[in-house]
N, C-alpha and C positions, 0 to 999 in steps of 0.2 A: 845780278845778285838778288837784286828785290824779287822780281818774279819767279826765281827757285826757291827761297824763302816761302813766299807767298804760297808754290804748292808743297812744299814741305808739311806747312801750316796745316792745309787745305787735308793733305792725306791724313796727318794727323789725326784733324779733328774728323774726317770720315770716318777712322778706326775706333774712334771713342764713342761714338755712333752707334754703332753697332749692336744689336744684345747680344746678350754674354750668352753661353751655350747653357741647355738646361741641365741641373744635374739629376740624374735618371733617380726613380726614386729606392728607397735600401727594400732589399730584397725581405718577403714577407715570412716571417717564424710560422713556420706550420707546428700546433704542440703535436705530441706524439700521439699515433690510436694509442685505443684501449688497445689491440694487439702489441704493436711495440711496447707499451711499458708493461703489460705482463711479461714480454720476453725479457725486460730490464731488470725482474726482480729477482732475486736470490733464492736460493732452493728454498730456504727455510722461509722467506714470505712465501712462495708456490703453496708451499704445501700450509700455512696459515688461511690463505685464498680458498682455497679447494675443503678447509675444516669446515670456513665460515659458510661456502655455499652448500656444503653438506646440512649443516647444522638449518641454513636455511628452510629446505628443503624437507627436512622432517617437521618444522614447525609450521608447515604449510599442507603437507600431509596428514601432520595433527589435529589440522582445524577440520581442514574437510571427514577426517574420520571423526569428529564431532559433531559436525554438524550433521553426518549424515545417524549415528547415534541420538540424537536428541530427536529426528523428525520420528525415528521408527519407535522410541521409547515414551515421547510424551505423549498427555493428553491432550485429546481433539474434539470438540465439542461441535453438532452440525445439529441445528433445528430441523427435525426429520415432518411433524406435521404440525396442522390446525384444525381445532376441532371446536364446535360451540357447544355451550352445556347442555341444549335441547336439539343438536343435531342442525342445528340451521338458525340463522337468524330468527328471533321471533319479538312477539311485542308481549311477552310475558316479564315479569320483571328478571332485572338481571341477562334478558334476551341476549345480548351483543357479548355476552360472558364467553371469553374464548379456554382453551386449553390449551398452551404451549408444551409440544414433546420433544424434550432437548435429551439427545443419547451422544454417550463417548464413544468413541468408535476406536480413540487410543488407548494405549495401553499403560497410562500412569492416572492416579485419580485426579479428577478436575475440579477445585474452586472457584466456583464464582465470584465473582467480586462486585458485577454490575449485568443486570439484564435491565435492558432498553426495550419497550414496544412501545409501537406510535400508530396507533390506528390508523387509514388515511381513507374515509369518506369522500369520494371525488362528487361531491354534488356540484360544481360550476366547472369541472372539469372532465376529462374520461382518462384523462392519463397522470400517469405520477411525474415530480418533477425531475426534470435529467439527474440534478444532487438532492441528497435523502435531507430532509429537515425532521431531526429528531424532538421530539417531546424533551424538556430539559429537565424536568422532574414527573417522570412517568411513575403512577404508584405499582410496584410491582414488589412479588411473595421474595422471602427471602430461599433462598438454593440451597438445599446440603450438599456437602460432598458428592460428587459423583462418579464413582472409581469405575473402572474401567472394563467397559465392554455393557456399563449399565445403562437407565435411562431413565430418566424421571421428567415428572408432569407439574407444571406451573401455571397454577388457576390466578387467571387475569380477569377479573370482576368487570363490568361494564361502571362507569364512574357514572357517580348520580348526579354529579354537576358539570354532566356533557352538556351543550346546548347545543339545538339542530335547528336550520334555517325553516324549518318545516317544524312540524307535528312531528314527535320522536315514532308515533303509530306509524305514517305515512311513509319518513325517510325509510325505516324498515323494510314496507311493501316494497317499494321502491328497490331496495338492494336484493329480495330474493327476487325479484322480476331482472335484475340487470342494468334499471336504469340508471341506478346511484353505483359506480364499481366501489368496490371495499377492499384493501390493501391491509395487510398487515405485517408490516416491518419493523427494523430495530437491528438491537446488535446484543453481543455477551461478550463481556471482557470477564477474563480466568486468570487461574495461575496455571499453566497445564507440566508443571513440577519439574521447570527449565527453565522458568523465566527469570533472568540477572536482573533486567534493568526494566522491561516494561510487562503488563502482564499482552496474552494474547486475547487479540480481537475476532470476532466472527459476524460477520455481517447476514441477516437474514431477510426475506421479504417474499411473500404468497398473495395468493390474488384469488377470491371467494367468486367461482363458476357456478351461474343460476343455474337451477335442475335443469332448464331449456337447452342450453348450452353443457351438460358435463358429462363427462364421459364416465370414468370410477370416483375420480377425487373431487370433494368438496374446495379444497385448495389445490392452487398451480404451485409453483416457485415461479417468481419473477424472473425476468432474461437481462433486466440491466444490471451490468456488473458491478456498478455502484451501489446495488445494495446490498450485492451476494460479494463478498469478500472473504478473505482472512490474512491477518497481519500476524 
């Protein structure tokens, strides 16, 4: 009697031993596509669905046929050249006196608001810097209007409290020889008669080719795009 007891016992406590079976885990809620629950919806949502993507749809169409309106409609302002007031640099006074010729090329009239030039003398350097460093208070003419298809002319004075690491005589030789390059850049901010929220920007910048070196034009336009832009 003891020893079938004893494995009574024995089986017993083997079964309690045991781990328990594992319960598999609950099966995973997939939510429904977007195709299933458009099929869930009722005629009269369908056809709310179908308003709303219509109505979409035109006000997307609306923009682009605005904006493509506003590029062929506003003004466009493009600094076309550079001229000095005795044809070339010189050591007469006033010598370094430039002529800015700013023409619309659009077709609504253009406000100035802000023209920027910044000379750029590279005498320790031969080249301009990758990013433009604008003059922060450059003295320049005030703009009139400039409607469209016009162009007018912006007399930029050489400033008498330039100072040159040389003799102002010397730097001069110097630039019509090539050995000093001379840069002239800048920008124009306008209103080109579309503008909501900022006015537009135009980035300009030319580069002064010694008679040794030119072909037709006294001025290039510059090739890095950081100074020729428009916003």
């Amino acid at each position: 009697m003891d020893s079938s007891g004893e494995r009574q016992g024995s089986a017993t406590e083997d079964r309690s031993q045991q781990p328990a079976e594992a319960t598999p885990p609950p099966p995973i809620q997939r939510s429904p596509s977007l195709l299933q629950r458009f099929r869930g919806l009722n005629p009269i949502d369908r056809f709310t669905f179908f308003i709303a993507l219509f109505t979409l749809c035109l006000v997307i169409v609306s923009g682009l046929q605005y904006v493509a309106f506003v590029s062929s409609e506003r003004a466009d302002l493009v600094v076309e050249d550079v001229q000095f007031f005795y044809g070339e640099p010189s050591t007469q006074q006033d010598g370094m006196g430039v002529f800015l010729i700013i023409k619309n090329v659009g077709r609504h009239t253009a406000h100035v608001t802000e023209l920027n030039v910044s000379p750029g003398l590279m005498v320790t350097t031969s080249e301009l810097p990758d990013n433009p460093r604008y003059q922060e208070k450059p003295a320049v003419p005030v703009i009139a209007p400039i409607p469209a298809g016009a162009e007018t002319v912006a007399t930029l004075h050489e400033s008498p409290e330039q100072r040159y690491p040389v003799s102002r005589d010397e730097v001069i030789r110097q630039v019509q020889s090539g050995q000093i390059p001379l840069h002239m850049f800048g920008f124009i901010k306008y209103d080109n008669g579309f503008s909501l929220f900022r006015p537009s920007v135009v980035g300009y910048c030319f580069t002064y080719i010694p008679k040794s070196r030119r072909g037709r034009s006294i001025f290039e336009a510059c090739e890095n795009p950081n100074y020729t832009y428009e916003e």
